[in-house]
MISELO-416368 format. One line per 2 residues: number of its first residue (from 1); for each residue y, x, z of C-alpha. Coordinates in steps of 0.02 Angstrom, whole numbers, plus 50000, padded with zeros to 5 digits. Each point is the difference from the previous one (the first is absolute). Layout:
BEGIN
NUM = Y,X,Z | ... .
END
This chain:
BEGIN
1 = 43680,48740,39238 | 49959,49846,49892 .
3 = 50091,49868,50030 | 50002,49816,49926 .
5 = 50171,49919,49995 | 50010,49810,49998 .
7 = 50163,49939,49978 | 50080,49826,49983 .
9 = 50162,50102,49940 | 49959,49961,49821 .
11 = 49994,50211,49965 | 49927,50094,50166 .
13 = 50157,50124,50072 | 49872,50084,50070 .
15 = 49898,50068,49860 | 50116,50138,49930 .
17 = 50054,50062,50180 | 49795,50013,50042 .
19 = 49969,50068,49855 | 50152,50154,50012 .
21 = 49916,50026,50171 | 49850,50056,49936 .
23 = 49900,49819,50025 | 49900,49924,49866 .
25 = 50042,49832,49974 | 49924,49817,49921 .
27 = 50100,49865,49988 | 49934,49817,50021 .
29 = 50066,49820,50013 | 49958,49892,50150 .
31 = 49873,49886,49904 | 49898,50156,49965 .
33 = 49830,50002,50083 | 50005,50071,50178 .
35 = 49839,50107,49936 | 50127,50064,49849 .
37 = 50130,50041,50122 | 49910,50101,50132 .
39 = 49865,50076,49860 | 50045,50187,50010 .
41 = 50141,49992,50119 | 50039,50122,50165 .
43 = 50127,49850,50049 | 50082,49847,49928 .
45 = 50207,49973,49989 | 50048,49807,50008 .
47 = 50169,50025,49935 | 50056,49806,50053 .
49 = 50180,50027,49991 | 50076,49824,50051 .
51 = 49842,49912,49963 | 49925,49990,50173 .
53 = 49878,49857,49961 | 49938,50111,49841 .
55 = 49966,50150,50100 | 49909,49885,50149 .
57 = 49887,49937,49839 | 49958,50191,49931 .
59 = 49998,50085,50185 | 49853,49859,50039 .
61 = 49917,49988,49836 | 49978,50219,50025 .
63 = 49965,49987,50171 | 49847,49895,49979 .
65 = 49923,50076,49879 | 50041,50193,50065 .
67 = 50016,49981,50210 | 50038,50196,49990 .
69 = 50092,50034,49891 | 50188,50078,50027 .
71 = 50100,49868,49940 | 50211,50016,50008 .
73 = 50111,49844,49983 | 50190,50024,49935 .
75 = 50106,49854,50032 | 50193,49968,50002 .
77 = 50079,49979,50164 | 50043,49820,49969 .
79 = 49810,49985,50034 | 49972,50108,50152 .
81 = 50001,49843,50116 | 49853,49915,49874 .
83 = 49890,50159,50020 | 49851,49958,50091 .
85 = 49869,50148,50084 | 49867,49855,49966 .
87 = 50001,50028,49801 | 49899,50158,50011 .
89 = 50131,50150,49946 | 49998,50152,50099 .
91 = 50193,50024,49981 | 50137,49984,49910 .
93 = 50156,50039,49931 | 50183,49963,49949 .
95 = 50053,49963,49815 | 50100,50106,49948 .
97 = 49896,50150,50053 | 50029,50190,50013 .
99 = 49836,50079,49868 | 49960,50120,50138 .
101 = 49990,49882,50143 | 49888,49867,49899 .
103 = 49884,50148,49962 | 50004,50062,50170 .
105 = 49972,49808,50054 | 49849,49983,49887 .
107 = 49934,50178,50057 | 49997,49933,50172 .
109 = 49925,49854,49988 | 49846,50102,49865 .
111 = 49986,50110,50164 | 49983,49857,50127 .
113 = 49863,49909,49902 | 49913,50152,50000 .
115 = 49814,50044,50077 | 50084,50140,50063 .
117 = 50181,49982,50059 | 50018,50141,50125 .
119 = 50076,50136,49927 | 49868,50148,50019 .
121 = 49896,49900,49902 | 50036,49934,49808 .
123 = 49876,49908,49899 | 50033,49966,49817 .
125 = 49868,49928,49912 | 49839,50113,50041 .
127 = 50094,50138,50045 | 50022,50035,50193 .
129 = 50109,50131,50061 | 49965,50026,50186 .
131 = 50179,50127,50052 | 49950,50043,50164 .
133 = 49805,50050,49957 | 50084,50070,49832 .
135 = 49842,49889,49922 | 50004,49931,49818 .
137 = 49878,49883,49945 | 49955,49902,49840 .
139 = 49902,49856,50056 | 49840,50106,50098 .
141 = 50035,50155,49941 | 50090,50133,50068 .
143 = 50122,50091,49917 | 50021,50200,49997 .
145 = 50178,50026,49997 | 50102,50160,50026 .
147 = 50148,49968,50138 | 50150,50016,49873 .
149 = 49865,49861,49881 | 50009,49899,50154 .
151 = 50156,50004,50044 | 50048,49952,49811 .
153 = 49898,49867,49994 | 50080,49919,50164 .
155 = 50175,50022,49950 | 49955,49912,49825 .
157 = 49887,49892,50095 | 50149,49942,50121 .
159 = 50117,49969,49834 | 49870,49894,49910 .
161 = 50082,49904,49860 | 50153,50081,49997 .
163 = 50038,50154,49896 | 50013,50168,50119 .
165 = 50095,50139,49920 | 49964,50172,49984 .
167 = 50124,50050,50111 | 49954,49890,50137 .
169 = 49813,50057,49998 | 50069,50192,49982 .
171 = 50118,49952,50156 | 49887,49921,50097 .
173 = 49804,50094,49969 | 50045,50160,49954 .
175 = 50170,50019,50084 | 50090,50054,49876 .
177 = 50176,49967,49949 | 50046,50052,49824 .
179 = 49903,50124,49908 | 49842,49979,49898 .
181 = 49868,49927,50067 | 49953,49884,49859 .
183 = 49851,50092,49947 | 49921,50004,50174 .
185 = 50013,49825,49994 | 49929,49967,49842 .
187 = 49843,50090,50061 | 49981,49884,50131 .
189 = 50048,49861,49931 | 49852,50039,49874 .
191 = 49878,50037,50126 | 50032,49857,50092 .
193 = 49969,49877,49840 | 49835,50097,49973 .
195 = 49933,49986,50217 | 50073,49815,49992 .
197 = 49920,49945,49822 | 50032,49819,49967 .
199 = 50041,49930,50183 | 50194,50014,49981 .
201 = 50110,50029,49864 | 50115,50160,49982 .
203 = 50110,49949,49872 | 50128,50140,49939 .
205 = 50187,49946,49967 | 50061,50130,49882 .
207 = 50141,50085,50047 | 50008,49908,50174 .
209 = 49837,50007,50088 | 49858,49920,50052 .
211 = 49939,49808,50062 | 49838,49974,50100 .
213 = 49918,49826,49952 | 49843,49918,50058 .
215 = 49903,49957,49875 .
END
């Protein structure tokens, strides 16, 4: 996922824990151009801390210029009573944060602003995967995909923006707990790149696994 952190924290807390979840993250300050701060993003972190007024300002300034885009607002409690649904965010959360729930938080809110939010259905960028037809498209055109391709590309599709480990896809498409699988994967992981050409982005962590991006 790329996300855009804009913080009135003087440093953004967020960046380092988004980017050790497998995010990839810009920084910008609030007098940035809304068009600067949404350019390139999957959603937008208004890390406003105590500054309530600030992140009103930012959360408004985004919101007009990008209705539908995810946007996330992180406040300190002191300012829960200022928060008001009318500035345009789609949620938000407490300062200090837990890294996981933030991305999860940002995740969601990627997923609601979706064209296609029910879950047999994931759109990212051209790509379509329809699950229950077990249909992949790339804008018109249909893609020929083997079952275990398809059911790669959904469980990368479903972790977009965060890094999935080779374990995890070994666990979860083949079914396999411990052993080697890693060349299997490879294979696919290969022949996927080739069927998908430049509609996503299969990028390969070494030594960790892989990260499906929109491009």
């Amino acid at each position: 996922m790329r996300v855009t952190v804009v913080s009135a924290l003087g440093e953004a807390l967020a960046a380092s824990a988004l980017v050790d979840l497998g995010c990839a993250v810009r920084e910008r300050v609030a007098v940035c151009a809304p068009t600067d701060i949404v350019e390139g993003s999957d959603a937008v972190f208004v890390e406003a801390g105590g500054d309530g007024e600030l992140g009103a300002f930012v959360v408004r300034r985004v919101r007009a210029a990008a209705p539908k885009i995810p946007l996330l607002l992180g406040v300190e409690r002191s300012q829960l009573a200022r928060i008001d649904p009318g500035w345009g965010h789609d949620d938000f959360i407490l300062v200090p944060y837990d890294a996981h729930e933030l991305v999860a938080r940002l995740r969601a809110v990627e997923w609601r602003s979706s064209e296609f939010s029910q879950p047999e259905r994931v759109k990212l960028g051209a790509l379509v995967l329809d699950i229950d037809a077990h249909e992949a498209r790339v804008g018109a055109a249909a893609l020929s995909l083997a079952n275990r391709e398809f059911d790669l590309l959904v469980f990368l599709a479903r972790g977009h923006g965060r890094v999935v480990r080779r374990a995890e896809i070994l666990a979860n498409v083949w079914g396999q707990r411990g052993g080697d699988g890693g060349r299997s994967l490879d294979v696919h992981i290969r022949r996927l790149r080739e069927k998908l050409g430049a509609s996503v982005r299969i990028e390969t962590i070494r030594g960790v696994g892989y990260r499906l991006d929109p491009v």
